[in-house]
Biotite code that builds the C-alpha atoms (Angstrom):
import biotite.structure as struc

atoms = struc.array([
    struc.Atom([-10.030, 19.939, 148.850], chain_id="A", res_id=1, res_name="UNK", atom_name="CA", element="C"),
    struc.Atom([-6.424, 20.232, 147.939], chain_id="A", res_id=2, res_name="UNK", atom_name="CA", element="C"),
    struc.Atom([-4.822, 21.850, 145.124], chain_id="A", res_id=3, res_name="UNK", atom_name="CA", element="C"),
    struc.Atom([-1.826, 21.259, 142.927], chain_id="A", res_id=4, res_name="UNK", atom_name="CA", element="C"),
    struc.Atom([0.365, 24.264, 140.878], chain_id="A", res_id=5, res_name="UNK", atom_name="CA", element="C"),
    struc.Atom([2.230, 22.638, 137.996], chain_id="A", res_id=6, res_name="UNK", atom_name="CA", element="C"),
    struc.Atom([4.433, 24.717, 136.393], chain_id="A", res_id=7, res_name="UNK", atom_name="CA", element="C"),
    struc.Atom([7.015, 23.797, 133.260], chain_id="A", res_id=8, res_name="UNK", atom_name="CA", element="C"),
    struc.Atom([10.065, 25.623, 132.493], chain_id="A", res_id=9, res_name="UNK", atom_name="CA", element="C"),
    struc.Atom([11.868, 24.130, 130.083], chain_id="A", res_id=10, res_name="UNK", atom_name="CA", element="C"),
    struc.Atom([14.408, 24.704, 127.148], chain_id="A", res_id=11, res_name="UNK", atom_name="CA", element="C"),
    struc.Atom([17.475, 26.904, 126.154], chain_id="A", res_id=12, res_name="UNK", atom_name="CA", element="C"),
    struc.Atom([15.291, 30.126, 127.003], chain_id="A", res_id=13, res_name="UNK", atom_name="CA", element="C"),
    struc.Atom([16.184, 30.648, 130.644], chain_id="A", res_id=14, res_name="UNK", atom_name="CA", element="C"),
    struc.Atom([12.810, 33.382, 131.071], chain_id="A", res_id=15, res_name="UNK", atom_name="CA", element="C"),
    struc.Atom([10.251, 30.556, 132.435], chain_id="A", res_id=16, res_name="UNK", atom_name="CA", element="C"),
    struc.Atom([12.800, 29.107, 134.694], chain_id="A", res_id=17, res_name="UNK", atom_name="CA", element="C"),
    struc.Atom([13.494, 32.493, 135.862], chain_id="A", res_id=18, res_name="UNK", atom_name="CA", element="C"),
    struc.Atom([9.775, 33.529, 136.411], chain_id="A", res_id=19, res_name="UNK", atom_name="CA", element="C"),
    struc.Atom([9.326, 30.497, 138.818], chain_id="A", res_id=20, res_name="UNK", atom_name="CA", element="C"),
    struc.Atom([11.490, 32.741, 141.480], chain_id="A", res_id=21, res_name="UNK", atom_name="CA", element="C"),
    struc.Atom([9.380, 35.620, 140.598], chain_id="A", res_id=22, res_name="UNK", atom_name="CA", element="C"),
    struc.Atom([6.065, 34.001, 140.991], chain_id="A", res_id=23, res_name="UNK", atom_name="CA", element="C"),
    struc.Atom([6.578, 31.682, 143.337], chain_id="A", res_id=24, res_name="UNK", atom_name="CA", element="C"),
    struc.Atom([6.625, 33.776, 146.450], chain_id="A", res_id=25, res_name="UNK", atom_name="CA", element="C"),
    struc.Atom([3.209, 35.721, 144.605], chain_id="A", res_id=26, res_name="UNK", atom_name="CA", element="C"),
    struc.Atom([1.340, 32.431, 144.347], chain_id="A", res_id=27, res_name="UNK", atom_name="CA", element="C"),
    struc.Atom([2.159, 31.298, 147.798], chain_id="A", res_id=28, res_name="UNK", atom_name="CA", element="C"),
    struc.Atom([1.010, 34.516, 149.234], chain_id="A", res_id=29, res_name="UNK", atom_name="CA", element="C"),
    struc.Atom([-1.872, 35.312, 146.862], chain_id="A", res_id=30, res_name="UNK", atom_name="CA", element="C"),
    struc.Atom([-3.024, 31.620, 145.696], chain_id="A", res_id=31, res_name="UNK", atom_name="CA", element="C"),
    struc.Atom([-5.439, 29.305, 146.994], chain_id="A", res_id=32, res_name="UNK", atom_name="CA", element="C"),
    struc.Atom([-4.987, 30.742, 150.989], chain_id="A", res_id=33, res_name="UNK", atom_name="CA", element="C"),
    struc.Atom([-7.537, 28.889, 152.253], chain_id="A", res_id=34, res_name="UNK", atom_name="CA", element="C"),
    struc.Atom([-6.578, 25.468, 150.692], chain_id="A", res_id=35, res_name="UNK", atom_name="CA", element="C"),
    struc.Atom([-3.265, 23.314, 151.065], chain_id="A", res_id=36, res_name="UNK", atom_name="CA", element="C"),
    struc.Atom([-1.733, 23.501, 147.979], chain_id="A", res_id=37, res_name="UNK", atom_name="CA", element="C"),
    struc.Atom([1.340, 20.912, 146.569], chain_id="A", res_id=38, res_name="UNK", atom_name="CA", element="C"),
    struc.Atom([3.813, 22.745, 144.096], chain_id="A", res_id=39, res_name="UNK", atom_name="CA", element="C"),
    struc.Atom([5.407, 20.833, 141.383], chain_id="A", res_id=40, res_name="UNK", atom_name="CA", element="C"),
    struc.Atom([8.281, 22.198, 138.996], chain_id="A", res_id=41, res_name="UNK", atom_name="CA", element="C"),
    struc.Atom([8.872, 20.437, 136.113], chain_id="A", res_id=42, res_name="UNK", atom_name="CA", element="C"),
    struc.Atom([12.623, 21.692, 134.191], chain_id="A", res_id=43, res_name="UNK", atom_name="CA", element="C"),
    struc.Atom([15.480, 20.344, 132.808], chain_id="A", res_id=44, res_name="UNK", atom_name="CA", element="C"),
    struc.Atom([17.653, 22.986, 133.833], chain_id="A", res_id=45, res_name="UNK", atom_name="CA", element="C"),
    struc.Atom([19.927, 22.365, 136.958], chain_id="A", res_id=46, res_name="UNK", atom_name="CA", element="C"),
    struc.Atom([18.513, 23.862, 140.307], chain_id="A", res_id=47, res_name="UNK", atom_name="CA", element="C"),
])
């Protein structure tokens, strides 16, 4: 089984984009540990 973490941060409102550095490190420590897991950011901001 494999699992995929979409996330969407998107608009003027810069607090989604901003949470993806928050929870990023969380879900990689906390999420799905015993499965390999494919992370996918979808923004239009610049990275």
């Amino acid at each position: 089984m494999k699992i995929a973490l979409f996330t969407m941060a998107i608009g003027e409102d810069c607090i989604y984009f901003d949470s993806v550095n928050h929870y990023f490190p969380y879900n990689k420590k906390y999420f799905g540990q015993d499965f390999p897991i494919d992370y996918f950011l979808f923004t239009d901001r610049a990275i």
